[in-house]
N, C-alpha and C positions, 0 to 999 in steps of 0.2 A: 288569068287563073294560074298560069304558069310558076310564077313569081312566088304570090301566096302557096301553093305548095311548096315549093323551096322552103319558105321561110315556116311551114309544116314541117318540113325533115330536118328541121335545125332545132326546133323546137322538142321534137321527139329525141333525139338525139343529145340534145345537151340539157333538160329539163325531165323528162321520162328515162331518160338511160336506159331507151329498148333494145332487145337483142338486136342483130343483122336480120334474121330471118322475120321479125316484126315488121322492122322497118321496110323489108324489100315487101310484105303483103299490103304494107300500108299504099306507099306507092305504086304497087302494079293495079291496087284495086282505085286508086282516086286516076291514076293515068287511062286507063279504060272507060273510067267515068268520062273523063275530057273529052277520050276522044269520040264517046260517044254522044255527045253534047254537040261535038264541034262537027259529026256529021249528019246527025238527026236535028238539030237545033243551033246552024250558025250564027245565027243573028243574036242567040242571047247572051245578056250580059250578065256577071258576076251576080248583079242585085236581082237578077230577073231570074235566077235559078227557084222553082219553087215545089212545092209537094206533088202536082203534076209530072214536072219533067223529074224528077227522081224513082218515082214509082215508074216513069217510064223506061226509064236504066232498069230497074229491078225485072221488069216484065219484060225488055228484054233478054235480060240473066236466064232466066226463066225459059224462054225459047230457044236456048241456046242449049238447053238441057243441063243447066249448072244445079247442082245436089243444092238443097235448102240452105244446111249449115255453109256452103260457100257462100251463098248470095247473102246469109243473115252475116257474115263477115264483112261482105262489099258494106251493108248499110252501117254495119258500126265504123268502120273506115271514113262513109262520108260524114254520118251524123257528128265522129271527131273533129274532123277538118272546118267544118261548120262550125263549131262548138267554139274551134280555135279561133275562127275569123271575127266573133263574136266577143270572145275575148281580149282580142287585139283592135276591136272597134272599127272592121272592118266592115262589118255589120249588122245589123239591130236587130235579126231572131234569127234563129237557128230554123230552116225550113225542113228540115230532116228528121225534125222532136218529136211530132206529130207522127211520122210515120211508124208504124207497129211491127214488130219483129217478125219472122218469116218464122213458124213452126219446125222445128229442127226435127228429123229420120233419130230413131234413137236405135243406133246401131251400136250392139254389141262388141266390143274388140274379138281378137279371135286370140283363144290362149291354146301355146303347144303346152302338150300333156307332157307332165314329168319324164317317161319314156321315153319322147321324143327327142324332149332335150336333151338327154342324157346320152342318147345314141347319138347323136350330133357332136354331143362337146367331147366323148372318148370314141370317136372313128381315126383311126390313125391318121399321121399328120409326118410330110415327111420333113428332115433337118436340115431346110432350109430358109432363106429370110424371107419370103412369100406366105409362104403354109404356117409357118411359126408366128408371121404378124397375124393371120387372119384368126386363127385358134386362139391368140391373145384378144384379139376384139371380142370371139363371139363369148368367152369365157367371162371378161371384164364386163362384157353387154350385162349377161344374165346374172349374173354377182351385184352387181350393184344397180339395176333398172335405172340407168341413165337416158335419157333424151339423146337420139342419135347426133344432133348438134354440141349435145354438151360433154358425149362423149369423144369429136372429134377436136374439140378444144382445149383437149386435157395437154398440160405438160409434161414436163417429166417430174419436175417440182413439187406436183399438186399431188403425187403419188410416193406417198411413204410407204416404203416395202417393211421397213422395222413393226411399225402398227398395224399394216395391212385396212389404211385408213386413204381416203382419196376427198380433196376439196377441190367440190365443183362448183362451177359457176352458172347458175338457173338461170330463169328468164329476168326481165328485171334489172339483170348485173347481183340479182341476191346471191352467198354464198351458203353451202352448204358442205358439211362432211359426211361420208358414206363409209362403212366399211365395206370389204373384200374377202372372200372367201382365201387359202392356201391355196384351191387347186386355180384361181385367176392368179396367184401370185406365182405360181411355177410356170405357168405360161406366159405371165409377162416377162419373166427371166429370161426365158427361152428363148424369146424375142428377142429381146434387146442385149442380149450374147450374139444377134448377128448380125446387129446395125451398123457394126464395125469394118462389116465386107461392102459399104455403102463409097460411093467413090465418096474423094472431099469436097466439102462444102455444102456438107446434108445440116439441114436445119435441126441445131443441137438444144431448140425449146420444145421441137414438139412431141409430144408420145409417140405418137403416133405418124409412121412417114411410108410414102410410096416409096418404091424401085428406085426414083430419082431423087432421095432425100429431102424430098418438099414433104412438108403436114398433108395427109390424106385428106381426100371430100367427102360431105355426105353422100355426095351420089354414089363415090365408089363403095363407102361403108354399107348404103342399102344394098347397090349388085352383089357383094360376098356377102353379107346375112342372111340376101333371099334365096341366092344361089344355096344356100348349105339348109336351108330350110327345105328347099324343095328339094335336094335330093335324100333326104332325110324323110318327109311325108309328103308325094308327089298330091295326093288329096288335099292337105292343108293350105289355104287360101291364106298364108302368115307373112308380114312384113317387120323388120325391125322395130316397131312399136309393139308387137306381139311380144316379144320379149321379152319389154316393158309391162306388158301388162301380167305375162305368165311371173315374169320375178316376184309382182304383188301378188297376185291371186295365189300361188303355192304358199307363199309367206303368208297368208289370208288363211288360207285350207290348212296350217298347221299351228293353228292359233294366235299368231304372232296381231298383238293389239293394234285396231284401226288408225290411233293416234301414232304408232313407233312405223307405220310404214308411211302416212301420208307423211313423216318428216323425210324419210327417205327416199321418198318422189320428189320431194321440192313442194309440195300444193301447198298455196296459203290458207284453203278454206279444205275442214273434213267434208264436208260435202262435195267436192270435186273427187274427194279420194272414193267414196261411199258410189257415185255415182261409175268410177274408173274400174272398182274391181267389185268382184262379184262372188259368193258362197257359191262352189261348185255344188251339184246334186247329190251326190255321194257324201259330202259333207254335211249337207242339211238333213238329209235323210237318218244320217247317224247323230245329229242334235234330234232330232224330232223323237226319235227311236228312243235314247237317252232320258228325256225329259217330258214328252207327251203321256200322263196318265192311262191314255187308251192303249199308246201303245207299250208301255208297258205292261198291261193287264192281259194285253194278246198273249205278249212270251209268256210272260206265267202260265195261262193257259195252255201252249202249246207245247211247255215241258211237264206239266200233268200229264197232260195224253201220251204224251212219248214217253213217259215212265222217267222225266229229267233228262230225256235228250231232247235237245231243237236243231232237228237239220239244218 
């Protein structure tokens, strides 16, 4: 089985041209599968995999206390890898086809309120390359609702400060252009006016670089987002994808068209966008108020009685 996945990440990789982070879910979720095969069911072979022993991986998932949307990812993982073997005539059905999707949690993102952010991104910062890089990130973050991977993969190249325009590179390998707010382009300055105090032989592609001139990780981009999130609203339960979602949802709540922000997400389908963000309360309230005959018939009324005032 070993083999044939290999020859599944080659396949992905030079024929799908999937992101890193794809590719690494693709194989942590079929590697677990293995090795759960190979200790709950040593004897079976390749052809002998079948709708049993898979639902039996699932329900172990499942005992393990793994959330829906993970395990419904393990089964698109294997249903692929099957698909592939089937393709390559390694074998005659897919045993995985049959099996039904696991009901996905539909969990709400969590959006910081304008407030929030904005006391976040003007809290003083002091002059130097640490505090200057991070204030560029969370600026750049909320400016253009990049995916924290696509935000760590930016160049310097891919950022035109003349336009204040940024080409990214989505999932897929697809590209897109974004623009940028003035106040991420005065913070990115800011920044990279101190990359220069970096010893030699700091990596001169990337935007973005730690203390020792290497390209910054995700990991560390999420520890400073969440860090400045929470001491910013120790309540708010927000992660760098918050971000993401508060950049659409404000752009959302200030009428900005559902088609010009799913391009600025990168989503291929507007229903992925429709599903991502959401009409705040306050905002429907003031459509409803606006356009609902009833209630416009209320205010009328209630500036009659006030003699033309409405408290």
């Amino acid at each position: 089985m070993q083999n044939h996945i290999e020859q599944f990440k080659k396949f992905l990789t030079a024929e799908k041209n999937v992101s890193e982070n794809t590719l690494a879910g693709y194989m942590n979720d079929l590697g677990q599968f293995q090795r759960y095969l190979r200790e709950r069911r040593p004897d079976l072979s390749l052809e002998g995999i079948d709708v049993a022993a898979i639902r039996g991986f699932l329900s172990f998932c499942h005992l393990k206390k793994y959330r829906g949307s993970t395990i419904e990812r393990k089964l698109a993982s294997i249903r692929s890898f099957f698909r592939f073997l089937c393709r390559e005539d390694v074998l005659k059905k897919n045993p995985a086809r049959t099996i039904s999707g696991i009901k996905k949690e539909k969990n709400i993102p969590v959006v910081v309120p304008i407030d929030d952010v904005f006391k976040m991104l003007d809290s003083p910062t002091k002059d130097e390359f640490i505090s200057l890089r991070n204030k560029a990130i969370l600026e750049l973050f909320y400016a253009s609702g990049l995916r924290i991977s696509e935000l760590v993969s930016l160049d310097l190249n891919d950022c035109d400060k003349n336009t204040r325009l940024i080409r990214v590179k989505g999932k897929g390998g697809k590209e897109r252009i974004v623009p940028f707010g003035k106040k991420a382009l005065a913070a990115l300055e800011a920044y990279l006016s101190k990359t220069n105090t970096l010893k030699p032989g700091k990596d001169e592609k990337a935007l973005f670089l730690n203390r020792n001139g290497k390209r910054i990780s995700v990991r560390w981009v999420r520890s400073v987002v969440e860090a400045n999130l929470r001491r910013t609203n120790p309540a708010l339960k927000a992660s760098p994808h918050s971000l993401r979602h508060s950049f659409a949802t404000h752009l959302l709540d200030s009428g900005t068209d559902l088609r010009a922000i799913q391009e600025l997400l990168g989503h291929e389908s507007l229903s992925t966008t429709q599903k991502y963000t959401h009409v705040s309360v306050a905002r429907l309230m003031e459509v409803y108020d606006k356009a609902h005959p009833r209630a416009t018939l209320k205010k009328k009324e209630e500036e009659e009685r006030n003699g033309g005032i409405v408290e």
